[in-house]
Every structure is written in C-alpha cells, then in structure tokens.
C-alpha positions as CSV (number, residue, x, y, z in Angstrom):
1,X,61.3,-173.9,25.6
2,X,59.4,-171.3,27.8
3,X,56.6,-171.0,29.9
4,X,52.5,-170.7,28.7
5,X,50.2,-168.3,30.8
6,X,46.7,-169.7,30.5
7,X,43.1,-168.1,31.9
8,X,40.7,-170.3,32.4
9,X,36.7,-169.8,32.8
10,X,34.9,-172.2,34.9
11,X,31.4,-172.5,34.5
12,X,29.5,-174.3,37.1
13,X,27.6,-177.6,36.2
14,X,23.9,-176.8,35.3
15,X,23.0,-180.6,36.5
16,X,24.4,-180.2,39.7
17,X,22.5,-178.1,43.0
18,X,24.2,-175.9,45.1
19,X,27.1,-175.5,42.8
20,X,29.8,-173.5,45.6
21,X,32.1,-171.5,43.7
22,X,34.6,-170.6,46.7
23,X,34.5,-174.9,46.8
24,X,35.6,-175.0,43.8
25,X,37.8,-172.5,43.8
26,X,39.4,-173.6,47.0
27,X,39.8,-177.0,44.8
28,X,41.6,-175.4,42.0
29,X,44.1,-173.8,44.7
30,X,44.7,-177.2,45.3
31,X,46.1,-178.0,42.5
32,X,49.2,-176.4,42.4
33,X,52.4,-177.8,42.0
34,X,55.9,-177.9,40.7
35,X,54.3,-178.0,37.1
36,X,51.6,-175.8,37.9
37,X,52.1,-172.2,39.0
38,X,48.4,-171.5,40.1
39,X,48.9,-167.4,40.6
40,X,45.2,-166.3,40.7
41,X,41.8,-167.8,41.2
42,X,38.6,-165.3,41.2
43,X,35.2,-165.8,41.8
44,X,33.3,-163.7,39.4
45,X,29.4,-163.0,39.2
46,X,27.8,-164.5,36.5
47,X,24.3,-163.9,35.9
48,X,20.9,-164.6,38.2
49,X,23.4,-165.2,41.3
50,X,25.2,-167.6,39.7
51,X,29.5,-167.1,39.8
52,X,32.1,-168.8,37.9
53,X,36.0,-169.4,39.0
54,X,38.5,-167.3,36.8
55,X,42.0,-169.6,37.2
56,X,45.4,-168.1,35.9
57,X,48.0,-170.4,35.4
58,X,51.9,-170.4,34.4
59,X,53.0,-173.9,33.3
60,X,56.2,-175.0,31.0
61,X,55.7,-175.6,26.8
62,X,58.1,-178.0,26.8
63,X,55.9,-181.4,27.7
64,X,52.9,-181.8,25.3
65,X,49.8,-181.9,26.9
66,X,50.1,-180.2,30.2
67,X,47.6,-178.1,29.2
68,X,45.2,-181.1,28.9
69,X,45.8,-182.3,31.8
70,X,45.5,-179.5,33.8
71,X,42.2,-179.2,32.2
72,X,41.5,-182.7,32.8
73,X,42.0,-182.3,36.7
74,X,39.8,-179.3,36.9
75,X,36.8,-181.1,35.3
76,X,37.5,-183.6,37.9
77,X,36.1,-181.1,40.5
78,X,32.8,-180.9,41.9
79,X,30.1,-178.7,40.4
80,X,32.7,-177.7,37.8
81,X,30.4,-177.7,34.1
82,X,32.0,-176.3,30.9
83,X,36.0,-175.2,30.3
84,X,36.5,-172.3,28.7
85,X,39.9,-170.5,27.7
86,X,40.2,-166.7,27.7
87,X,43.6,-166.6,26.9
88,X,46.8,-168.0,26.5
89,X,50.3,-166.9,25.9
90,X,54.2,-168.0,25.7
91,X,56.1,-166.1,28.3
C-alpha cells in the first residue's frame, strides 16, 4: 500500500461569531502526527472578509478510514463549518 495526498477546504461555521481562521488554522497544525503528515495550511479569502483554511495532507492507504478520522478531528475544531475535499490522490 502507498500514501493518499488529500486537500481539504474549511469553511468557517455560519452559526458561530468571530470565526478566526489563523485559530483554526493554528488548530489544524496541531494535528500532525506520525499518521498525519500535515505539509500545508493556507488561509485563503473567501468572500465579504470572510477566509477559509486550505489543509494538505499526506497520510497511508493502508488502514481504512484514516481519512474519516482525520475529518472527524477537524470538525472537532472551533468555528470549523462545512468539509470540503478538493482533491485527493495515491502517491
């Protein structure tokens, strides 16, 4: 087995003030690890002011559902709304 590449959109949470995207971004940093190969986080303008948090990460295929649970950890974050994935890709 090999290794996925994953982009990730982060939409801030409509419900929630003040939604900081270099919080949340900060937050994803975080959580890197020996599964987890964080290798870029962006904050990107949106639209009105608003920014969202462009995450790449490199993670292994072989363990179903690593994928999920990265997701899973990232809704977990303040001010963190919708998902979105812009790409993905066996390296």
């Amino acid at each position: 087995m090999g290794m996925v590449a994953m982009t990730y959109k982060l939409n801030p949470n409509s419900e929630v003030e003040d939604v900081d995207a270099e919080a949340i971004a900060e937050a994803v940093k975080s959580l890197a690890s020996e599964v987890y190969d964080v290798q870029a986080v962006d904050v990107k303008p949106l639209a009105f002011g608003l920014k969202f948090v462009q995450v790449h990460v490199v993670m292994s295929d072989k363990q179903g559902g690593l994928s999920d649970d990265f997701e899973a950890k990232m809704t977990m974050i303040h001010g963190v709304g919708e998902i979105e994935v812009l790409s993905m890709g066996l390296l």
